[in-house]
N, C-alpha and C positions, 0 to 999 in steps of 0.2 A: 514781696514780689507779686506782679500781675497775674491773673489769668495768662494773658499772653504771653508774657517773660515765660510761667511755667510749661507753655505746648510749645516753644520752639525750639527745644531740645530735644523732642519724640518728633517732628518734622520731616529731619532727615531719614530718620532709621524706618518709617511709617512711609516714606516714596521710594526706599528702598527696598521693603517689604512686598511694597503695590509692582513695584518693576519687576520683581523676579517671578511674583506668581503672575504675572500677565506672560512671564519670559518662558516660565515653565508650561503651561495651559498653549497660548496660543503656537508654539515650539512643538510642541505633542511630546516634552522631553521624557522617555523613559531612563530613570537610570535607578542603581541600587544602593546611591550613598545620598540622591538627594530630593526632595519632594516637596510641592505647592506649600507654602506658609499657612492654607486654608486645611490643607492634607495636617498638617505637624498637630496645628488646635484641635483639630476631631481627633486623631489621635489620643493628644493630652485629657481629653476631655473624656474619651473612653476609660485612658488610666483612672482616672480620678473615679468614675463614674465602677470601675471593677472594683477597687481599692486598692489595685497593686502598685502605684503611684504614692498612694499614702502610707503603706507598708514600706515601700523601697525605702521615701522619706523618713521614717523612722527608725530602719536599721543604721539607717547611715547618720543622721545628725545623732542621736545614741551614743555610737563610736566617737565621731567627733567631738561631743561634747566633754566625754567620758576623758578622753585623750588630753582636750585640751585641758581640762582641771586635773589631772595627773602630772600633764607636763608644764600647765601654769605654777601649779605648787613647787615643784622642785625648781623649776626658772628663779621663781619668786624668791625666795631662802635662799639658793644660791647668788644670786644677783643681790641680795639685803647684806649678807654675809661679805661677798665681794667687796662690796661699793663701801661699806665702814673699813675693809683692813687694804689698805695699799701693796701693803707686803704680801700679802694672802694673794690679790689682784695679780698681781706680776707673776707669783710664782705659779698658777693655774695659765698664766697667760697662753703658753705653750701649749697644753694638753688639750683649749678649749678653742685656740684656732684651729689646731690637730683636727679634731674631731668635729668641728660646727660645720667644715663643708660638706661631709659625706653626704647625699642626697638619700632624704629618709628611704626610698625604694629601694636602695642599695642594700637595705639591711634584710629584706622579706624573704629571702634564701633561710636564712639565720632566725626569722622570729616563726616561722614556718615550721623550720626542723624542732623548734623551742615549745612554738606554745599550738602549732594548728591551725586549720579554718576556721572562722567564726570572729565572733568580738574580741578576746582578746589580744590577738596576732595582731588585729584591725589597729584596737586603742595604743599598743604598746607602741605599732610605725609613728600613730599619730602623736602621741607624748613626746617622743624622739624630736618631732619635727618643729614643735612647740616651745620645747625649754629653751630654744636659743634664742629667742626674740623678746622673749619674759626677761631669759636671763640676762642679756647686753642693756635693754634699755632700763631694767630695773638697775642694774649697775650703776650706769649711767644716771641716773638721778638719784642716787644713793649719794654718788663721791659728789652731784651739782651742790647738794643741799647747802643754807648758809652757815658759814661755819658756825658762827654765833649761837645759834641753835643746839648743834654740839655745844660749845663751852657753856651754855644753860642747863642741860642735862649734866656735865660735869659738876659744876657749882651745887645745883639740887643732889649729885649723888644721888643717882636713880639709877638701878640697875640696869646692865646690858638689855634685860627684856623690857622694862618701862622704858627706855632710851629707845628702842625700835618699837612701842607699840606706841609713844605717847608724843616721840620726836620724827621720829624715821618716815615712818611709812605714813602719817597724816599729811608731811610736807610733801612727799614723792608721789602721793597717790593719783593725782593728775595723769604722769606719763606711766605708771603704772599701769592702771585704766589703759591708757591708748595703747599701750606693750600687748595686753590681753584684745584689746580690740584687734590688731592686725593679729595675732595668735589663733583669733576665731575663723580666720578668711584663710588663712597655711590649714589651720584642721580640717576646713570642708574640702577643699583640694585636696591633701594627702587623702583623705578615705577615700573620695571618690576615685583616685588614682589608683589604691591600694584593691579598690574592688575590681577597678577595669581590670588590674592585670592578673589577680590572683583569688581574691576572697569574693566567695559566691553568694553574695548578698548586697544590700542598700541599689541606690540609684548606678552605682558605673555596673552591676553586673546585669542590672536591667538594659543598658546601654549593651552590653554585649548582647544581652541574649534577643535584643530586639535587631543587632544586626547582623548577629549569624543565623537570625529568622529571615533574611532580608527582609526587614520593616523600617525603610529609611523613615517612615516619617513617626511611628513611635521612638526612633533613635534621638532622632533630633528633637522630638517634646523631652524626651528626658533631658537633653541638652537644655534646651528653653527655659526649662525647671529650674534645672539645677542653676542655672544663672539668675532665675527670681528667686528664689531660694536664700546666695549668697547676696542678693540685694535688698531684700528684707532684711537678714541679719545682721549687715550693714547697717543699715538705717535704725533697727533698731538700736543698735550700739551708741549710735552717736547720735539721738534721742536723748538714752543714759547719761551719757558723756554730758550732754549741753545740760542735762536735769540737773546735774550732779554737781558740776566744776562751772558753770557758764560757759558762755561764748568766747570768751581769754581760753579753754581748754583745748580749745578748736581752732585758736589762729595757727598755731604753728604745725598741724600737722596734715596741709594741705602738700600732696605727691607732687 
């Protein structure tokens, strides 16, 4: 890709940047939810420069990460477990569309009264939120696998765990990977969710407390962050991904 191919996608969003702080300044707009684009950067720039930007950052991908390797593993195993017994499959089937739609926030009454403020209440929303998207698409390439593959593991008579460490999971680890990849992007969302409405830490309670400070324009650097944030871990993922698997691991998983 060119130079040019890569700036004309920041074009638009860059003269729509330029319009609104011309709309805001020359406007003389006063208001309490919104502020100059040049207001938001000094802002950010202060966070970073206190270090409560990089603290916020830390509490919160922490949780996140915490969360999502808690509720990758159990996705994982469940979904490995799934995806080899059909029978097993079917009869979970019930219990696990039951319970996949609850909206993780739904539970923070419940993990409040259970475990409290701080990281753990945080991690536990975020595992919740996690294990189903591990768990479905690891499934899911569990039961794709070629059969063939199985009746090799049968013939060698290889146990249940050499059968999943030497057959299973080498062939599926492609959408595995991409399961955990969209896993990381639900974890930073649920935390930051999880702080805006309840837990007094990371980035969403800096978002509160910078807008029950009215400080529209610290509010919205946090905003700004947090979306550079989930776009680095983005990118780095699928970095990973193409290091890992090639460019064949990345055709099919365009939205």
């Amino acid at each position: 890709m060119t130079l040019p191919e890569r700036i004309k996608p920041v074009l638009l969003p860059l003269a729509a940047l330029f319009a609104f702080e011309a709309w805001m300044r020359l406007a003389a707009v006063q208001s309490d939810s919104l502020a100059p684009p040049s207001a938001v950067l000094l802002a950010l720039l202060r966070a970073f420069t206190d270090g409560s930007l990089l603290i916020a950052t830390r509490d919160t991908l922490a949780s996140a990460f915490a969360g999502l390797a808690l509720g990758g593993a159990i996705g994982l195993v469940l979904g490995i477990t799934l995806g080899l017994s059909q029978i097993l499959s079917r009869l979970m089937e019930v219990t696990i569309e039951a319970i996949r739609p609850i909206p993780s926030v739904a539970l923070l009454p419940l993990a409040l009264i259970a475990l409290g403020f701080g990281y753990r209440m945080e991690i536990a929303i975020v595992a919740f939120a996690c294990v189903w998207p591990v768990l479905i698409m690891t499934r899911a390439a569990v039961g794709g696998i070629e059969p063939r593959l199985i009746e090799v593991a049968r013939v060698l008579r290889l146990t249940q765990l050499d059968r999943v460490m030497k057959i299973v999971i080498p062939a599926a680890l492609p959408r595995i990977f991409l399961a955990f990849r969209l896993a990381a992007g639900i974890a930073l969302i649920v935390a930051v969710t999880v702080e805006i409405a309840i837990n007094p830490l990371g980035l969403g309670a800096g978002i509160m407390t910078a807008q029950q400070g009215l400080q529209p324009d610290l509010m919205l650097a946090y905003l700004v962050w947090i979306g550079v944030t989930g776009f680095a871990l983005n990118a780095a993922l699928i970095a990973a991904q193409r290091t890992l698997f090639g460019r064949a691991a990345l055709s099919g998983d365009n939205p």
